[in-house]
C-alpha positions in Angstrom: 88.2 114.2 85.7 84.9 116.5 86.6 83.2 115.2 89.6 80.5 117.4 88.9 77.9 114.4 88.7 80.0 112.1 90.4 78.3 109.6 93.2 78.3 109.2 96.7 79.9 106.1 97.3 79.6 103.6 100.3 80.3 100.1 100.7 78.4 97.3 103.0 80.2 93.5 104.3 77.1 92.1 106.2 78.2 94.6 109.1 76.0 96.3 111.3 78.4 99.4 111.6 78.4 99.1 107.3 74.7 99.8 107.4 75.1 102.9 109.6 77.5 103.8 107.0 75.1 103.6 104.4 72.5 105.9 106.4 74.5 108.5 106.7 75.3 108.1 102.7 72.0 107.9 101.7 71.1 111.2 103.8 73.9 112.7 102.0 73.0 111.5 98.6 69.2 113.2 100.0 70.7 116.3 100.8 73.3 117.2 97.7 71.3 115.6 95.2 73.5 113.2 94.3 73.5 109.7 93.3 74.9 106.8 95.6 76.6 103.8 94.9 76.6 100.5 97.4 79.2 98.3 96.2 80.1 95.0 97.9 83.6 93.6 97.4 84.1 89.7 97.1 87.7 88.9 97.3 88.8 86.0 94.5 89.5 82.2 95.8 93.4 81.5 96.2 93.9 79.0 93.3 93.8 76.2 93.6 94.9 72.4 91.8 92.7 69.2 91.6 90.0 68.6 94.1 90.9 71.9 95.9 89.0 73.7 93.1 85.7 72.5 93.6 86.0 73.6 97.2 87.5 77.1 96.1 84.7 77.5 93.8 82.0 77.0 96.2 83.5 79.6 98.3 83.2 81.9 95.4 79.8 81.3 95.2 79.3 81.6 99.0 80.4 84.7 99.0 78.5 86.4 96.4 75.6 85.3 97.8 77.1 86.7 101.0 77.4 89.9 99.2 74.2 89.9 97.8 72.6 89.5 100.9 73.8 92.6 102.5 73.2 94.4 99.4 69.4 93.8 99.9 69.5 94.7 103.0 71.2 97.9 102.0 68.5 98.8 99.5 65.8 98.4 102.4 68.3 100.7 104.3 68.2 103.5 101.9 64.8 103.0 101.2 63.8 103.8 105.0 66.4 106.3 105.7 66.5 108.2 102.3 63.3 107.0 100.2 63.7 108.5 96.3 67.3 108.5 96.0 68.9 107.5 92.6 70.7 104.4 94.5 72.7 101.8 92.2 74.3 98.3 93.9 76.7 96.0 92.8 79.4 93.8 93.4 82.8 94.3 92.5 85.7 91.4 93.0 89.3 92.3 94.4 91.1 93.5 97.3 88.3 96.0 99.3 91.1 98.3 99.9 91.9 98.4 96.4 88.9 98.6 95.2 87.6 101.3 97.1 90.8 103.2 96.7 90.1 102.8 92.8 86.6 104.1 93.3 86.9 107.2 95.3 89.1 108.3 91.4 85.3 108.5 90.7 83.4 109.2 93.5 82.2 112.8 95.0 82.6 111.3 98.3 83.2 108.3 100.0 80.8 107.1 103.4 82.8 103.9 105.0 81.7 102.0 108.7 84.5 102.5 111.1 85.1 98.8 111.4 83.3 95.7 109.5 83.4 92.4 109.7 86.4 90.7 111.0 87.2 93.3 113.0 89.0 92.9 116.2 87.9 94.1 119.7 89.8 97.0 120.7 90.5 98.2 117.2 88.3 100.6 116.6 89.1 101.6 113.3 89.7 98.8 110.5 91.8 97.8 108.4 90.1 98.7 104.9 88.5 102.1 106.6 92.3 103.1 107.4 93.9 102.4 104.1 91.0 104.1 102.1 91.3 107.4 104.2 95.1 107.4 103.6 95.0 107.0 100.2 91.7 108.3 98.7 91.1 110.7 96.0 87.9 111.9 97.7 87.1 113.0 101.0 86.1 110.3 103.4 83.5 109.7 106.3 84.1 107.0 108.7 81.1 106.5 110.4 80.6 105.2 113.8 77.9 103.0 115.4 74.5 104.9 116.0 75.9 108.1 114.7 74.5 112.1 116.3 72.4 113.5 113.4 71.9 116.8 115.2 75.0 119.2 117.0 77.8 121.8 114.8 80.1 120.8 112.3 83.8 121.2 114.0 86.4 121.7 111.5 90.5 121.6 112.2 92.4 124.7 111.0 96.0 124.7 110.8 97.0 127.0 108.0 98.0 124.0 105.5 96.9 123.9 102.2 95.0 120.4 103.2 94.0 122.5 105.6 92.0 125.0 103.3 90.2 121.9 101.4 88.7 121.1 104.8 87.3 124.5 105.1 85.6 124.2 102.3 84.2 121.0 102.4 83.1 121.9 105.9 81.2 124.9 105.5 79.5 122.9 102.4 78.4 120.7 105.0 77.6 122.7 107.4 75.1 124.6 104.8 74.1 121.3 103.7 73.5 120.2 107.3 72.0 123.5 108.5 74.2 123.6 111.2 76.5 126.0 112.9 80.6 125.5 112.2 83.2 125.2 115.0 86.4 126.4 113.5 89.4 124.9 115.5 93.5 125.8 115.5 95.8 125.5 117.9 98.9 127.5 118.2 102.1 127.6 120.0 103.7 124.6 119.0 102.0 122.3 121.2 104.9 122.9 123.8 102.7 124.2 127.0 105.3 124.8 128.7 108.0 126.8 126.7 104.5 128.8 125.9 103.6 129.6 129.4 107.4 130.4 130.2 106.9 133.4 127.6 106.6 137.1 128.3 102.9 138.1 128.9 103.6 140.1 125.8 104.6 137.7 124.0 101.9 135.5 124.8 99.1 138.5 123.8 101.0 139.0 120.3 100.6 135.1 119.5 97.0 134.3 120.7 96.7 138.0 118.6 98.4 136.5 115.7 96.7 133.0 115.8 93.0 134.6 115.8 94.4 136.7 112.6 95.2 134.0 110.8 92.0 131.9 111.5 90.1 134.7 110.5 91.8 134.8 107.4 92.2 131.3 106.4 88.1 131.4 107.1 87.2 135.1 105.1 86.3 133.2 101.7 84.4 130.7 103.2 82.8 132.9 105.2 81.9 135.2 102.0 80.7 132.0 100.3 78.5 130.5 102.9 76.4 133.4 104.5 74.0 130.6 105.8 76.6 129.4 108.4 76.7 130.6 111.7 80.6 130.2 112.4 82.5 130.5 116.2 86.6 129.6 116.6 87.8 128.0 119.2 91.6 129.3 119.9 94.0 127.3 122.0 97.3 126.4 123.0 96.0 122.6 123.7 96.7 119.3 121.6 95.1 119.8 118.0 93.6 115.8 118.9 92.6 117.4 122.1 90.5 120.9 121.2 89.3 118.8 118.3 87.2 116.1 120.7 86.2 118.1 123.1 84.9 121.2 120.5 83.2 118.1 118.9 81.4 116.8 122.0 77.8 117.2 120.6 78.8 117.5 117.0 77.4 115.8 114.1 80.4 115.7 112.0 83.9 116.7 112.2 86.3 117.6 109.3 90.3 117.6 108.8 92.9 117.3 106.7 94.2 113.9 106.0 98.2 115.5 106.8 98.6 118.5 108.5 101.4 121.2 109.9 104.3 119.6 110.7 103.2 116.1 108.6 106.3 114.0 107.5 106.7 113.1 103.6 105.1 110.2 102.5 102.9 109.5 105.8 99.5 110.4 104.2 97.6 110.2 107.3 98.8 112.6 110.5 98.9 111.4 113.5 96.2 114.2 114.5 93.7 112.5 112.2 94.6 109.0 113.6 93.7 110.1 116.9 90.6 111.7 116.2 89.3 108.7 113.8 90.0 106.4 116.7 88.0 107.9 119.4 85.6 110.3 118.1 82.0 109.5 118.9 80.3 110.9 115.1 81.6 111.2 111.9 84.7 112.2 110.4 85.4 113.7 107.1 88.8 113.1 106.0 90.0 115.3 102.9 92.6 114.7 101.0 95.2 117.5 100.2 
C-alpha cells in the first residue's frame, strides 16, 4: 500500500520512557508534516467461568482506564513538545506486540520507548520494543530515556541491500534534522588479526577498496540530499564498535535490521542487537 500519507505511529503504557517515546514522535510528526497516532494496547482478560468473571471483567475495565490515563497524558505531551500537530489516540485490545506489528503495515514510521512497564532491571531493551523491530514493516525508533536532540546522524554501511534503505532513510533524517551524516563501514572481515598479518600492499588496496565502495553505495544519496554535510568513518573495528563510538554525541543512529553476513530467518543481526542495547540516543531500525 502507498504510505504516502501514512502516520507516524507511537505507543504509550503509563511509562516514563513511553512518553520520551512520544516526544521524539511528535517532533517528527512536526518536522515531516505528518500525522501521529498514540495507541495504547489493553491485552483481553483470560476467560474465565462463574464468579471468576466478574473479577476478569473488572480488570478489563481497570485497564482501559489505565490506558486512558496515559493517553491524556500523552496528549499534554504532544501538546508541549509539538503544539499543532494532527495527533489522533486510541486504544486498541490484543497482544502489544501484535498489534504494533499489524500497525507499522500502515504506518510511515514507528517511535517505541526502549523499555515500558514491566520491564526488568538490567534489560535494557524490552520485550514488545524487540519483537516490533524484528518484524516491522516500517522503520523503527527505540528511544531511550532523556534522549540528545542536538549531534550528527551516524548511519551503518555495509554494502547490503538493507543496507541501502538505511542510507536513505538517514540522509532524509539528517535533512529533516539539519544535521551532518556520519557514514560508517567496516571492512576486513572483522578478523584484526589475519588483517594486520597482510602485506602492506594488501592492506592499502583494501582500505582503497572499502572507501570506493562507501563512496558509491553513498553517490545517490549524496546527489539527492545536497543539504547534508556527509563524513565516513573507515575501519577495520567491530561494526557494533565504530557504530557507538562515531555516535557518541549523535542524535540518532540508523541501520539495517540484518546485515552482511546475517543468517536466514534471524530478522534482527546481532550488530543491531548490540547497538539497541547500549546506545545512549535513538535508533532507527529499517527493515530490508
Amino acid at each position: 500500500m502507498s504510505r504516502l500519507n501514512a502516520p507516524i505511529v507511537t505507543a504509550v503504557d503509563g511509562s516514563e520512557l513511553a512518553l520520551d517515546g512520544v516526544r521524539w514522535a511528535a517532533l517528527a510528526a512536526q518536522r515531516e508534516n505528518r500525522p501521529l497516532r498514540v495507541v495504547s494496547v489493553v491485552e483481553p482478560p483470560i476467560l474465565q467461568y462463574g464468579s471468576a468473571i466478574a473479577m476478569a471483567q473488572a480488570y478489563a475495565d481497570a485497564s482501559r482506564a489505565f490506558a486512558e490515563g496515559a493517553l491524556d497524558i500523552a496528549r499534554d505531551v504532544i501538546g508541549e513538545a509539538a503544539p499543532g500537530v494532527d495527533a489522533t489516540v486510541e486504544i486498541l485490545d490484543g497482544r502489544p506486540a501484535l498489534v504494533l506489528r499489524e500497525l507499522s503495515s500502515r504506518a510511515h514510521l514507528m517511535v517505541l520507548g526502549r523499555r515500558g512497564l514491566g520491564g526488568v532491571t538490567g534489560l535494557l531493551l524490552g520485550s514488545v520494543s524487540t519483537d516490533v523491530v524484528a518484524h516491522a514493516d516500517c522503520p523503527v525508533v527505540v528511544v531511550p530515556e532523556s534522549p540528545r536532540t542536538t549531534g550528527p546522524v551516524v548511519v551503518a554501511v555495509d554494502g547490503s541491500p538493507v543496507s541501502s534503505a538505511a542510507i536513505g532513510a538517514a540522509f532524509e533524517q539528517a535533512s529533516f534534522l539539519q544535521a551532518p551524516l556520519i557514514a560508517v563501514h567496516t571492512y576486513g572481515g572483522n578478523a584484526g588479526a589475519a588483517y594486520f598479518d597482510r602485506l602492506h600492499d594488501e592492506r592499502q588496496q583494501l582500505t582503497d577498496e572499502a572507501h570506493e565502495a562507501l563512496g558509491s553505495q553513498l553517490a545517490g544519496a549524496l546527489g539527492d540530499y545536497p543539504d547534508v554535510s556527509v563524513t565516513t568513518a573507515v575501519t577495520t573495528e567491530a561494526p557494533a564498535t565504530q557504530i557507538l563510538e562515531s555516535a557518541a554525541d549523535a542524535q540518532l543512529i540508523v541501520m539495517g535490521s540484518r546485515g552482511r553476513g546475517g543468517f536466514r530467518g534471524l530478522l534482527l543481526g546481532s550488530t543491531s542487537q548490540s547497538v539497541l542495547q547500549v546506545a545512549t540516543c535513538p535508533v532507527m531500525v529499517v527493515p530490508a
